[in-house]
C-alpha positions in Angstrom: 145.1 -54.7 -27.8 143.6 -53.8 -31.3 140.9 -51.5 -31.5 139.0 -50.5 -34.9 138.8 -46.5 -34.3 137.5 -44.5 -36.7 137.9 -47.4 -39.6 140.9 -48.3 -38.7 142.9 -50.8 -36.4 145.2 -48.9 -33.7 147.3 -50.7 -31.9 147.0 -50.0 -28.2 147.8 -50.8 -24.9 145.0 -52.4 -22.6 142.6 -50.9 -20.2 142.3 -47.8 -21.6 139.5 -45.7 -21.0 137.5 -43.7 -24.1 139.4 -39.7 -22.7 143.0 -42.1 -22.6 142.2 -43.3 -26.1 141.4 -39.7 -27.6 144.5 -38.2 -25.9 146.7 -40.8 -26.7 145.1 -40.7 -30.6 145.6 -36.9 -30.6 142.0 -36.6 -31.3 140.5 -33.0 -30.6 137.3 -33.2 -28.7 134.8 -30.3 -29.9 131.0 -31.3 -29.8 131.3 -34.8 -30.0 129.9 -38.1 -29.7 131.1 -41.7 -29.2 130.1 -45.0 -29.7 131.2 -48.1 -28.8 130.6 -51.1 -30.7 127.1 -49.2 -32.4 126.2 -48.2 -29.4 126.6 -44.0 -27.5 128.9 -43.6 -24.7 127.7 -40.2 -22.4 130.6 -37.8 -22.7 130.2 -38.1 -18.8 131.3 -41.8 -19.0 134.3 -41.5 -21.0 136.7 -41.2 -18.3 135.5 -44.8 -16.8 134.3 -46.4 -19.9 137.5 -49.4 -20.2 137.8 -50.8 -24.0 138.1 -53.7 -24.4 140.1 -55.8 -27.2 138.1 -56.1 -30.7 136.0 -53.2 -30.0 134.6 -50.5 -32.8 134.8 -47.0 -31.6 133.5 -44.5 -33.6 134.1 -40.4 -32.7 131.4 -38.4 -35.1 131.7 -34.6 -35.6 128.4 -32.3 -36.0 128.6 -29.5 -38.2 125.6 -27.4 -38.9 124.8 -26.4 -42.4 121.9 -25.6 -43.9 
């Protein structure tokens, strides 16, 4: 299935959950968030959250500053 991650389409194979996707994208999980077609995924749903084909996952990054 075709997923837009990040901005761009990945190629990947179906029913895969949100934790399958960031391990099989060798994406590091520090304090994060994700979203699923505009909308934020709990942390504690990611291991039974199933994509589904055409959706836009985002993974966004906080970094303090001042």
């Amino acid at each position: 299935m075709k997923l837009k991650v990040n901005g761009e389409i990945q190629d990947i194979k179906d029913n895969i959950t949100i934790n399958e996707l960031i391990s099989t994208l060798g994406i590091e999980v520090k304090v994060m968030a994700g979203a699923v077609n505009m909308k934020i995924i709990k942390k504690d749903d990611w291991d039974s959250y199933i994509l589904k084909d055409g959706d836009k996952v985002e993974f966004l990054d906080f970094v303090g500053g001042g």
